[in-house]
C-alpha positions as CSV (number, residue, x, y, z in Angstrom):
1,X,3.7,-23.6,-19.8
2,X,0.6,-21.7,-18.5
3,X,1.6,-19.3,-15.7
4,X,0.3,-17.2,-12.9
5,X,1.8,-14.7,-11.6
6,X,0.9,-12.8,-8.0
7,X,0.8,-9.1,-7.2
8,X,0.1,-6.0,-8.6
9,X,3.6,-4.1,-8.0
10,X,6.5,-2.7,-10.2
11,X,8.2,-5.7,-9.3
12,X,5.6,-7.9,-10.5
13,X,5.5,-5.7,-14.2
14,X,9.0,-6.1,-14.2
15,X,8.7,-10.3,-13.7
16,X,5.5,-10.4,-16.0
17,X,8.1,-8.7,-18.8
18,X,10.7,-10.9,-17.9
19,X,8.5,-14.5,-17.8
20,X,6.7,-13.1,-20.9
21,X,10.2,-13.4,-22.8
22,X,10.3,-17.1,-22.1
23,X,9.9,-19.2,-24.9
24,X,8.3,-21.8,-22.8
25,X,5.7,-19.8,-21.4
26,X,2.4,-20.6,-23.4
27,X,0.2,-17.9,-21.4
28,X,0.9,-15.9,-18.3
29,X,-2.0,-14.5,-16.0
30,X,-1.6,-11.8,-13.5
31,X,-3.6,-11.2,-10.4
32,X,-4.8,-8.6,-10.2
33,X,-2.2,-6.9,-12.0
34,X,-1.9,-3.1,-13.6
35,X,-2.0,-0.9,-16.5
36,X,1.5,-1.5,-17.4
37,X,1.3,-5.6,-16.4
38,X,-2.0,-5.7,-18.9
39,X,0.6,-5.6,-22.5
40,X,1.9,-8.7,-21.0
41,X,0.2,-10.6,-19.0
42,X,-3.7,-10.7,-18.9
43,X,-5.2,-9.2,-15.5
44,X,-7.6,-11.3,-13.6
45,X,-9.8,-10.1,-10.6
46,X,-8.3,-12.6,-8.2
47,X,-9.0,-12.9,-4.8
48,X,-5.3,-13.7,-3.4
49,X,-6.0,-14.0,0.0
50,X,-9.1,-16.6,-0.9
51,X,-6.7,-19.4,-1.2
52,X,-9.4,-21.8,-2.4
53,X,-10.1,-19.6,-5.3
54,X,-6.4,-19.0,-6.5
55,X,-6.5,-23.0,-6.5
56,X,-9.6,-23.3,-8.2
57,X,-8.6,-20.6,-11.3
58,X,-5.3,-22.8,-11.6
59,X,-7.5,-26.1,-12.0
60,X,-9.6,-24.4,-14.2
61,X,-6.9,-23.1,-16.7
62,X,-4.1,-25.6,-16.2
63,X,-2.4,-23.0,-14.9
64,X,1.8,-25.4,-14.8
65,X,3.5,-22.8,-12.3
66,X,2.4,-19.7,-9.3
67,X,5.2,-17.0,-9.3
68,X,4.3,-15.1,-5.7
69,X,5.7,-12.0,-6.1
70,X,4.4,-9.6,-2.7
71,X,5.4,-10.8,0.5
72,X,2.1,-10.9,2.5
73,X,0.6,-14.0,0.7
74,X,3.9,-15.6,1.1
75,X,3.4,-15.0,4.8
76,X,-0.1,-15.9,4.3
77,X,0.9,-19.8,3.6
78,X,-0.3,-19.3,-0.2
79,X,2.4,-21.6,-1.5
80,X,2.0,-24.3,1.2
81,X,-1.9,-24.3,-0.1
82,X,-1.2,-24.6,-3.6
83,X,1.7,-27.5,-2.8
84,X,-1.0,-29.4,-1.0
85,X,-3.2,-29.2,-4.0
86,X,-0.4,-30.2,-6.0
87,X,0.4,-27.2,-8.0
88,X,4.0,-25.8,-8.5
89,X,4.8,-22.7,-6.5
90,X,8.1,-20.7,-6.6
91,X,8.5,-19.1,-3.1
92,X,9.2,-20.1,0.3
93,X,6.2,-21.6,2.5
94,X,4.7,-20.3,5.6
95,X,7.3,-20.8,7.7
96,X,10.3,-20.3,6.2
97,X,8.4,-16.8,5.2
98,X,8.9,-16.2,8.6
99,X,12.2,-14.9,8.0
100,X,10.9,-11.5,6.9
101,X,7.5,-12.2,8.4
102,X,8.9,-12.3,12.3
103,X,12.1,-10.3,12.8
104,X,12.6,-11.7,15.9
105,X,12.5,-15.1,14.0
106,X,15.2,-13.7,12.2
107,X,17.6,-12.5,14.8
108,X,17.1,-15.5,16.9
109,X,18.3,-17.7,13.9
110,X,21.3,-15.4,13.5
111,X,22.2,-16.3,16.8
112,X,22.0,-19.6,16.6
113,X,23.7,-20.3,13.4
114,X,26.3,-17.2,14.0
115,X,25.1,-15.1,11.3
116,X,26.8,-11.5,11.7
117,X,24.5,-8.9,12.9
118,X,23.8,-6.5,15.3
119,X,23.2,-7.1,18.8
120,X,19.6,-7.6,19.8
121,X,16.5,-7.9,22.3
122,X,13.1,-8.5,21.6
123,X,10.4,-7.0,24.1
124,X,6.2,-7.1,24.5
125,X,5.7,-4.1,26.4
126,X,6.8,-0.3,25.9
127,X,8.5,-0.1,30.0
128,X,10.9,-3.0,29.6
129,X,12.1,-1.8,26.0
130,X,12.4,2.0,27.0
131,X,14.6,0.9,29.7
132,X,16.5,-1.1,27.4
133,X,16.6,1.8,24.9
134,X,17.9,4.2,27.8
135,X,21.0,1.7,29.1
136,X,22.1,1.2,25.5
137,X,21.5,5.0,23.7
138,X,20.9,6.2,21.0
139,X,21.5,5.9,18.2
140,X,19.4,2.6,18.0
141,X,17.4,0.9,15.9
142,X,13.2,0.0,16.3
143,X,11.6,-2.4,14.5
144,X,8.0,-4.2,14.7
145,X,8.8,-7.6,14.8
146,X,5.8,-8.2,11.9
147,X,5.3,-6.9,8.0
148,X,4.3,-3.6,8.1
149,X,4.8,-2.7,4.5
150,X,8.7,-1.3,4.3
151,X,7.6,1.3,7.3
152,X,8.2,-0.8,10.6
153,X,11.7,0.5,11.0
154,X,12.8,3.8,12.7
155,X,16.5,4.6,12.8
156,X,16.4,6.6,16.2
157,X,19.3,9.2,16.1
158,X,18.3,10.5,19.8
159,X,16.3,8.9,22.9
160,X,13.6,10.9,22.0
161,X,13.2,9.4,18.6
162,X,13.4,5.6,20.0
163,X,10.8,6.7,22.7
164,X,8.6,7.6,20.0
165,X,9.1,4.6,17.6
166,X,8.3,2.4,21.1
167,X,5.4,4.1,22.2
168,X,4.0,4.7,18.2
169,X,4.4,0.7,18.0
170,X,2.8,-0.7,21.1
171,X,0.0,1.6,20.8
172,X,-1.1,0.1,17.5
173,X,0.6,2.1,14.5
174,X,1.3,-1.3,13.1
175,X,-1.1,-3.5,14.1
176,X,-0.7,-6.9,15.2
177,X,3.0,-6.4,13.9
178,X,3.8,-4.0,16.6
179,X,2.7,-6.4,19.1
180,X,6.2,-7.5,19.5
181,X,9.5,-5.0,19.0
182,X,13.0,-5.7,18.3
183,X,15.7,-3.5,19.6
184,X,19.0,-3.7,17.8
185,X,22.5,-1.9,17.9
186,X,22.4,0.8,15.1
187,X,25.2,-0.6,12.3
188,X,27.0,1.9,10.8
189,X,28.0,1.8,6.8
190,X,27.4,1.1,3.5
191,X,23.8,-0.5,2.9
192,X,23.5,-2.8,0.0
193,X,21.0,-5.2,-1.2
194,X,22.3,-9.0,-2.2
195,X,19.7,-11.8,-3.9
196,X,20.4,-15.6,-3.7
197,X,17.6,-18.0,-5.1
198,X,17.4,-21.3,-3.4
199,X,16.2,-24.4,-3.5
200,X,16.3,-25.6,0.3
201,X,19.7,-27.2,-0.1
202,X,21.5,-25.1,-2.5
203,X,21.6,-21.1,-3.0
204,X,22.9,-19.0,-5.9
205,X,23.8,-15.9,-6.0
206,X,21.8,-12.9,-8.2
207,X,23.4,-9.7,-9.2
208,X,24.1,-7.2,-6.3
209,X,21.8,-3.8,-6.2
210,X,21.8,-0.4,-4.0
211,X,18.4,0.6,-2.8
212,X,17.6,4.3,-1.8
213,X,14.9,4.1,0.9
214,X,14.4,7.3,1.7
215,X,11.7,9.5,0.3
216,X,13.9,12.6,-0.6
217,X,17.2,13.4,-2.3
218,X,20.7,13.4,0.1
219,X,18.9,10.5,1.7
220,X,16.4,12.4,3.6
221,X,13.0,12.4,5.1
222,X,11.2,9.2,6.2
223,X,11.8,5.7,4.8
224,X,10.0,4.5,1.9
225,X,9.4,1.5,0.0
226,X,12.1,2.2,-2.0
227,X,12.9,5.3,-4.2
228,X,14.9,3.7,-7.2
229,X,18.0,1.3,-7.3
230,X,20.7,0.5,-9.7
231,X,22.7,-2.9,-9.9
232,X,25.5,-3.8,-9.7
233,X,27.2,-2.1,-6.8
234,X,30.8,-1.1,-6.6
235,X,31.0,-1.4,-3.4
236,X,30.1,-5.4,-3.5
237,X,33.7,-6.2,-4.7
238,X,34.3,-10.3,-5.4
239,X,35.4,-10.6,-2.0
240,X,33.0,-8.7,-0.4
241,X,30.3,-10.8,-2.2
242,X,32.2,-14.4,-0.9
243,X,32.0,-13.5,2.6
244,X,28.2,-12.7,1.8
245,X,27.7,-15.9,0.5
246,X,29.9,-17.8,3.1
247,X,29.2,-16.1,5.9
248,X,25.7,-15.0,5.6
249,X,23.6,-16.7,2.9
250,X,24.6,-20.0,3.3
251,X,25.0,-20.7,7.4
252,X,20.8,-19.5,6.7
253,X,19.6,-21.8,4.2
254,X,21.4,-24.6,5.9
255,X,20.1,-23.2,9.3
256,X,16.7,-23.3,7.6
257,X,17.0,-26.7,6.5
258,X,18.0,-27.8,10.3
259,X,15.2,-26.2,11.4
260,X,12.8,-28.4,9.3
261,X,11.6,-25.1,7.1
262,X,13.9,-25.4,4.1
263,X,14.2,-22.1,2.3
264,X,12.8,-22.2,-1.5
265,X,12.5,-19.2,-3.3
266,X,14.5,-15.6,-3.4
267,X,16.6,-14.5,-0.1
268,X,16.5,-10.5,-0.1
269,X,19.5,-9.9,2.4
270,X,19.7,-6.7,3.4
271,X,23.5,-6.0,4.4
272,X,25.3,-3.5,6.1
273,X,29.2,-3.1,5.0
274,X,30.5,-2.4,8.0
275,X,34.5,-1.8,9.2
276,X,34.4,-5.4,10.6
277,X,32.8,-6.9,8.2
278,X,29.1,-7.6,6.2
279,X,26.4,-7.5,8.5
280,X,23.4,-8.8,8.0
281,X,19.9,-5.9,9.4
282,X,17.3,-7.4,7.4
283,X,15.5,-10.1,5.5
284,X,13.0,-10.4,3.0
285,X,11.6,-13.5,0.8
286,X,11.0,-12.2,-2.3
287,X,12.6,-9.7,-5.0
288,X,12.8,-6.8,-3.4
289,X,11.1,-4.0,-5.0
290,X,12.6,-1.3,-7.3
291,X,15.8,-3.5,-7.2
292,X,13.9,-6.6,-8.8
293,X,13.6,-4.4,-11.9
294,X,17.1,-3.6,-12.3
295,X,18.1,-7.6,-11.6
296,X,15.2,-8.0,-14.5
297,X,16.8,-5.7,-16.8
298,X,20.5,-7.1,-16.6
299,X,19.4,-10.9,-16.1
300,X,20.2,-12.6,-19.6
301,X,19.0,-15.8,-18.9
302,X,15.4,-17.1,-19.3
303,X,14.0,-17.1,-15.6
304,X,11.5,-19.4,-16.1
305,X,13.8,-22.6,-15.7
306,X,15.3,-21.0,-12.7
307,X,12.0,-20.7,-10.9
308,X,11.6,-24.6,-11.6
309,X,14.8,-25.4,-11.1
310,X,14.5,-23.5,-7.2
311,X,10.8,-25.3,-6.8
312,X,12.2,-28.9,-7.6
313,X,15.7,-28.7,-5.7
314,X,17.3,-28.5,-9.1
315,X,19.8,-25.2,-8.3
316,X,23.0,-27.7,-7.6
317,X,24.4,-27.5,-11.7
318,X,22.4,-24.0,-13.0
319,X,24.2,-20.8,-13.4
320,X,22.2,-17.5,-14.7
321,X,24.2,-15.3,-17.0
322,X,23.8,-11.4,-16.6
323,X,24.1,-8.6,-19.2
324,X,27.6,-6.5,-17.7
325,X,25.7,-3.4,-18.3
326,X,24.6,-1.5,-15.4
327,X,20.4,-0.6,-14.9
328,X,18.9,1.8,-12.8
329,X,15.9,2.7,-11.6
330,X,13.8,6.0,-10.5
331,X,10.4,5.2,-8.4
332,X,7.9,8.3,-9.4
333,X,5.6,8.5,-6.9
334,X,1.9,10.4,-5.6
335,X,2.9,14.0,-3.8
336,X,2.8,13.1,-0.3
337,X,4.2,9.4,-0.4
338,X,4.8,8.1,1.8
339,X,2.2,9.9,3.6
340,X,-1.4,10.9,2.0
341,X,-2.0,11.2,-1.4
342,X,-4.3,11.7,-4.1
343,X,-5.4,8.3,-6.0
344,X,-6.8,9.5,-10.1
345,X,-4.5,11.5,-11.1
346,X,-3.6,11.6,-15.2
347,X,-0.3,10.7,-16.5
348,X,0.8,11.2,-20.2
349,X,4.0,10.8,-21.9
350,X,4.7,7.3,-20.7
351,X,4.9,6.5,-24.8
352,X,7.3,8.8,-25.6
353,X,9.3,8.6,-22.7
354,X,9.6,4.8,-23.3
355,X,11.4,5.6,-26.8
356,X,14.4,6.5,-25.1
357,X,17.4,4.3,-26.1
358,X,17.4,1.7,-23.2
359,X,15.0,2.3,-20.9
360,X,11.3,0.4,-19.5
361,X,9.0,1.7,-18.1
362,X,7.3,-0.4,-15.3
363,X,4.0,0.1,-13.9
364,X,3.7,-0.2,-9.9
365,X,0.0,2.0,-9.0
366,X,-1.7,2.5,-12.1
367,X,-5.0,1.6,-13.6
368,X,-6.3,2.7,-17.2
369,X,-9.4,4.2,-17.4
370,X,-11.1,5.3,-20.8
371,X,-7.4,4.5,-22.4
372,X,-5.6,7.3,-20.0
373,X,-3.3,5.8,-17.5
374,X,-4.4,6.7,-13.7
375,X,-2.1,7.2,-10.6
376,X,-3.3,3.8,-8.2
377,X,-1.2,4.0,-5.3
378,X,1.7,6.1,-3.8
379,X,4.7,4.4,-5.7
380,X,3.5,4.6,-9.4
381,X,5.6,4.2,-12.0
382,X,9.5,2.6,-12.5
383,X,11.6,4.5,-15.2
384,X,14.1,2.2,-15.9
385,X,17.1,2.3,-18.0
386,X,20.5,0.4,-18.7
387,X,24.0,1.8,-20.4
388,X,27.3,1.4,-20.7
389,X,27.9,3.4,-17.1
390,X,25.9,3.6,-14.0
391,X,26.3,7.4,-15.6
392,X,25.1,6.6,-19.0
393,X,22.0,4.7,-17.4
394,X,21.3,7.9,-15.0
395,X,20.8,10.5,-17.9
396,X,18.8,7.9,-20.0
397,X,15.9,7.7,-17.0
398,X,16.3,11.0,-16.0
399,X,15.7,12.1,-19.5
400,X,12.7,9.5,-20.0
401,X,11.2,11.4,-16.8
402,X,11.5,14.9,-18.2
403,X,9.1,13.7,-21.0
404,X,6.5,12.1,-18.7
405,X,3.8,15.0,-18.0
406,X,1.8,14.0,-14.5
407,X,2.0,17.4,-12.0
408,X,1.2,15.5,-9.3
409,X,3.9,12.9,-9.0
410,X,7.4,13.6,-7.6
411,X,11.3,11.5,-7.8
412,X,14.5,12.0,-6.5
413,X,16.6,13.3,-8.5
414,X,20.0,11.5,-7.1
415,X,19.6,7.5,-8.0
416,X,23.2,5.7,-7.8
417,X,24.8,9.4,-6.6
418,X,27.3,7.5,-4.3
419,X,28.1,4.7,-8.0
420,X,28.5,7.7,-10.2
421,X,30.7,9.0,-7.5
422,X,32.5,6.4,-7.8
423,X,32.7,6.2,-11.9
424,X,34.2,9.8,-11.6
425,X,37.0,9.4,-9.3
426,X,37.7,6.1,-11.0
């Protein structure tokens, strides 16, 4: 099979590694790719967002299957496009995208269906949502209703913090995705990330994964895109991962399906494990990313045949089979992520680093230049790395990063703290 493949993420390395394993693949493009993507995939200098083109380069190379892999030409109706040229996509169309495109959308279709999650309102203007914000309290949750790149949501601990969030939003921090804000009950608990691919009828459930959004160690400073992850969570116990299923996954993609949008591709639900219950805060339409390359790590089957099978309704009687050992993940990123950074910067080591029993290295901002690898972008590279113990894969990564020489990037230092935690006492 000939394959393209979308993006230019760690996530997308992390597929490109995992499709390139396939023995049915035949060749795989990326576009536009990275460093790290280039040893498996070749990079092309693709417009994305020129639909027209992406269609023309699949004529042109008989390209079988589209993996989308970043949200926004998801959003963008890239799959509905290629559909209508008659080319095989995996990922949900334009408006079934809508459930991470529109959080509004979202909320409104928990409602309906009786999806657990927080209480909500959805406002236009900064008056009517600062009076809501001041009859509820704080704490209280802000979000831009549109994609605003992992950054649209502010936990407000005080007043003063949702004033800001409101007033930041309406006057344009986002964009056109701050022309709308949702205003929802702050969910106290455990935050976990849960995968189900779907085929519009039929949903089966991925490995369970623990993201660490925020940009420094004990969990603080602002929210990221994502800092590392590790899968699976203890805390997503057999039971815990039926109600998820029952009570959340499924109501949506029959809800979907109702609604005339049937759901095809990978449903990112974030969840809160709260005292009554999971509770649903969040979702996205594609891998999430750093916990797709932990899901890629432990994920023993070949994925190609499970993107086909999700594209042509076929989930009903496929299973995937997973490796029991845990993976983790540590995002190093550009000092001053997620803020302003420097773009340029050289990074050495990756080679050695990489000889570490069990670990991968995954690329996420990086371009070569004059064979040294460049920083690209403000997450840069994955260290990944699976063992025996959450523990195990900890030291491994942590000891791949002590061998990577680049001044300028940073990490946290305490991926899967609350799992190892747990390893200890148990």
């Amino acid at each position: 099979m000939n394959i393209l493949l979308i993006g230019s993420g760690g996530r997308e390395h992390a597929l490109a590694w995992k499709i390139a394993a396939s023995p049915l693949l035949t060749k795989l493009w990326c576009a536009p790719g990275n460093a790290g993507i280039a040893r498996e995939a070749e990079c092309v200098a693709l417009d994305v967002t020129d639909h027209s083109a992406v269609i023309e380069f699949c004529r042109r190379n008989a390209v079988d299957l589209v993996v989308v892999g970043p949200e926004i030409p998801l959003a963008a109706g890239i799959v509905d496009d290629l559909a209508a040229a008659g080319i095989k996509a995996f990922g949900p169309s334009k408006s079934a995208a809508q459930l991470e495109g529109s959080k509004g959308f979202t909320k409104d279709l928990c409602r309906e269906f009786n999806i657990p999650t927080g209480a909500y309102r959805r406002f236009d203007n900064a008056n009517d949502a600062l009076a809501y914000v001041w009859a509820q309290g704080a704490p209280i949750v802000v979000k831009a209703d549109g994609l605003a790149a992992g950054k649209g949501v502010v936990v407000a601990k005080t007043l003063a913090e949702a004033e800001a969030a409101i007033a930041m939003m309406f006057e344009g921090a986002f964009g056109s995705a701050g022309t709308e804000v949702v205003i929802e009950d702050f969910l106290s608990g455990r935050e976990i990330s849960f995968f189900a691919l779907c085929d519009g009828e039929t949903a089966i459930p991925l490995a369970s994964a623990q993201d660490h959004k925020r940009v420094f160690d004990h969990d603080e400073g602002p929210n990221t895109g994502g800092m590392g992850a590790y899968s699976p969570t203890p805390f997503v116990t057999p039971e815990i991962h039926d109600q998820i299923m029952a009570r959340i996954i499924l109501p949506t993609v029959a809800g979907m399906k109702q609604r005339g949008m049937p759901f095809r591709g990978v449903l990112y639900a974030g969840v809160m494990l709260t005292e009554q219950g999971p509770r649903l805060f969040e979702y996205n339409v594609r891998f999430g990313d750093p916990e797709c390359q932990v899901l890629m790590l432990r994920m023993m089957s070949d994925i190609v045949p499970a993107f086909l099978a999700a594209c042509d309704g076929q989930l009903k009687n496929f299973d995937l089979r997973w490796f029991p050992d845990p993976a983790l993940t540590v995002v190093m990123a550009a000092k001053g992520y997620p803020g302003d950074y420097k773009k340029g910067t050289r990074i050495d080591g990756l080679d050695e680093a990489a000889q570490i029993e069990g670990v991968e290295i995954f690329h996420a901002g990086t371009v070569e230049k004059d064979g040294a690898i460049l920083a690209n972008g403000g997450r840069v590279l994955n260290i990944c790395a699976s063992g025996k113990t959450v523990t195990e894969a900890k030291q491994r990564a942590y000891e791949a990063i002590d061998r990577i020489k680049w001044s300028d990037g940073f990490c946290r230092r305490d991926i899967a703290w609350q799992a190892v935690e747990a390893e200890k006492s148990g």
